[in-house]
C-alpha positions in Angstrom: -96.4 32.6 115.3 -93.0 33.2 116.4 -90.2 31.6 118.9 -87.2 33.7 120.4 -84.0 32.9 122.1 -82.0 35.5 124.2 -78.4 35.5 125.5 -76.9 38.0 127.2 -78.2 41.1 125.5 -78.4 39.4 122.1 -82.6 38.4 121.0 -82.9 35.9 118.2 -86.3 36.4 116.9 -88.0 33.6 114.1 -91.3 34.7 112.8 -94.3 33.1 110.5 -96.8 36.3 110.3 -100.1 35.8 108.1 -102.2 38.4 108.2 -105.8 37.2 106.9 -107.3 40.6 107.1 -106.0 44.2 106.0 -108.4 45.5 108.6 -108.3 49.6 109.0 -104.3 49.7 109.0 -103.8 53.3 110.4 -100.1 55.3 109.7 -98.1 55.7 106.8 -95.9 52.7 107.3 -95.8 49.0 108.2 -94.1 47.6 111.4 -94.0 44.8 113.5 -94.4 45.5 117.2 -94.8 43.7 120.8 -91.0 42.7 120.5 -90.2 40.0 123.4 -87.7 42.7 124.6 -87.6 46.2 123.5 -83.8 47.4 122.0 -81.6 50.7 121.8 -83.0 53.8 119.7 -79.3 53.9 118.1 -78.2 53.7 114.6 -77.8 50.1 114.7 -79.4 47.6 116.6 -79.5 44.9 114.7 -81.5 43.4 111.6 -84.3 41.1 110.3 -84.0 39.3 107.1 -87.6 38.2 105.5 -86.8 34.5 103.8 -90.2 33.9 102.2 -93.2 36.6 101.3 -96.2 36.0 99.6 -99.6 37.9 98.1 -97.8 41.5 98.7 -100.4 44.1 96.6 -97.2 46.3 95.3 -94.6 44.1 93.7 -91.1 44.4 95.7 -87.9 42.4 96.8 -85.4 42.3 99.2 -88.1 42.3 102.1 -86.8 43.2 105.8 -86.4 45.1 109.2 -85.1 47.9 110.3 -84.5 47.9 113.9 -83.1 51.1 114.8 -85.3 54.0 115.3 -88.4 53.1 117.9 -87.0 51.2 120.7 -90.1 49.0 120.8 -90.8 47.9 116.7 -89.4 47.2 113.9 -90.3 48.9 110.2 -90.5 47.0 107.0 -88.3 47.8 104.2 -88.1 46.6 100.4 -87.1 47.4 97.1 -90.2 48.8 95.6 -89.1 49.8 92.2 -87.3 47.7 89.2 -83.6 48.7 88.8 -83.8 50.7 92.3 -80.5 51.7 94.3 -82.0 51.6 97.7 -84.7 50.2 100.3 -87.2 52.3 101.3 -90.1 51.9 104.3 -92.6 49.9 103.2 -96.7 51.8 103.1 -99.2 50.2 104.3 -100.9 50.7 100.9 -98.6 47.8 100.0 -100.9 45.2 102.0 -104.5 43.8 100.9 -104.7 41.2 103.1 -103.6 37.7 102.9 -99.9 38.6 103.3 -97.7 35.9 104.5 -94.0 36.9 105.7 -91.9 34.6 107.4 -87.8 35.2 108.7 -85.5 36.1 112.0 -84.6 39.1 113.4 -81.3 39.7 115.5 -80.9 42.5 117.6 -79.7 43.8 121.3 -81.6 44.9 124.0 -80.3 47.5 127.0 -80.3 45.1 129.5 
């Protein structure tokens, strides 16, 4: 479920995403794709901040998105080990099914 606003160039994006089902997840990341408009493959786009996560198989924290590499999704990133420096993509071995992540993404299209 999800709602968006845009002005100008600027997408506001708020999300509720369950996913009920792992299903045959194929890749070595996960993403979230059909973006309402598709954004700049630059260093910096924009970002999404995850608010509320549940049932996540590998424990992490500091859930979000990084918009800035494939003009048409956006990857997850977390904090996947205790006392870690840095986020890092997160694998799709991470999910199990009955996953709940819910937030808002801000970024900038081309147009």
């Amino acid at each position: 479920l999800g709602s968006y606003t845009k002005i100008g160039r600027q997408v506001i994006l708020n999300f509720n995403l369950t996913l009920s089902s792992k299903g045959s997840m194929t890749g070595d990341f996960c993403l979230m794709g059909n973006l309402p408009f598709s954004h700049p493959n630059n260093a910096y786009n924009g970002t999404g901040h995850i608010d509320k996560f549940t049932n996540l198989d590998t424990a992490v924290s500091g859930l979000s998105f990084d918009i800035s590499s494939t003009t048409t999704l956006m990857w997850l990133m977390g904090v996947a080990a205790a006392g870690s420096g840095s986020s890092q993509y997160i694998s799709t071995s991470y999910i199990g099914g009955n996953e709940q992540f819910k937030g808002t993404c801000i970024y900038y299209t081309d147009d």
